[in-house]
C-alpha positions as CSV (number, residue, x, y, z in Angstrom):
1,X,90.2,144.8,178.2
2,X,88.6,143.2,181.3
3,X,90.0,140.3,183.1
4,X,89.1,138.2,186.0
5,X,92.5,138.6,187.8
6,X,93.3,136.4,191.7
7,X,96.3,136.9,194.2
8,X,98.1,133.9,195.1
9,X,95.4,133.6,198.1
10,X,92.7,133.1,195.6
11,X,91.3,136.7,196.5
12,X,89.4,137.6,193.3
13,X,89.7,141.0,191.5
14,X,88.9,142.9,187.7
15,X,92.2,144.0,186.0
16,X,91.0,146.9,183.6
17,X,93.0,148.3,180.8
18,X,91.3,150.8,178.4
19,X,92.5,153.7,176.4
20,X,92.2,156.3,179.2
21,X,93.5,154.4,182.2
22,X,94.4,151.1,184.4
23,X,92.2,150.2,187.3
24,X,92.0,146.9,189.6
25,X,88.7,146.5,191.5
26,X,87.9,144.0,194.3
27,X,85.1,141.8,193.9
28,X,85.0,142.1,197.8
29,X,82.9,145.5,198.4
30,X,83.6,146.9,194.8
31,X,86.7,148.0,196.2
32,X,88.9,150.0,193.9
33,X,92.1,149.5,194.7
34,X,94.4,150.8,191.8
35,X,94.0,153.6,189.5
36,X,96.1,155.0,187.1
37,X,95.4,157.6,183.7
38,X,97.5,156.9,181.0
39,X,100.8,159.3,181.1
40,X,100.2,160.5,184.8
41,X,101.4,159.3,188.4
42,X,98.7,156.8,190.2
43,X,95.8,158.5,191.5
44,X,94.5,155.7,194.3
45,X,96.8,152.6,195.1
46,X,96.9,150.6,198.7
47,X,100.3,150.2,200.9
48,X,102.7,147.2,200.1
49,X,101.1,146.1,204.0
50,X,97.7,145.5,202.6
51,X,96.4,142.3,203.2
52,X,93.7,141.0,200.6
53,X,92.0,138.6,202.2
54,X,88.2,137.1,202.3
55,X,86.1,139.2,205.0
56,X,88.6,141.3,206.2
57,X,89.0,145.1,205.2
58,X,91.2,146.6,202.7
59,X,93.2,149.0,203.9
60,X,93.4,152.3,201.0
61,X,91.9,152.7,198.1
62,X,88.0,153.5,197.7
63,X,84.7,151.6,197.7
64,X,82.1,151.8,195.2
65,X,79.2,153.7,197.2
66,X,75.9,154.8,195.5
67,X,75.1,157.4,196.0
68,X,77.8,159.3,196.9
């Protein structure tokens, strides 16, 4: 399942639940932000300081990048 998910700033991102794993991407930069496999610990997540906000970095996680 894919959803179109925004923080209470408005600051847009894709919630993704499959049968493998959970993963929260920012629209800003293809960000990815959150990322956990089914029955293990989180692989990538961001500090509780992170601020999501238009034009401004996000602090953690990894961008998208082709090629890598």
């Amino acid at each position: 399942m894919i959803e179109l998910k925004h923080f209470e700033n408005q600051f847009a991102y894709l919630d993704i639940h499959n049968e493998y794993a959970h993963l929260k991407i920012a629209l800003q930069g293809a960000h990815i932000f959150y990322y956990k496999p089914h029955n293990q610990d989180e692989v990538l997540w961001c500090s509780n300081t992170t601020h999501f906000q238009e034009a401004k970095a996000i602090r953690g996680g990894t961008p998208i990048c082709c090629p890598w």
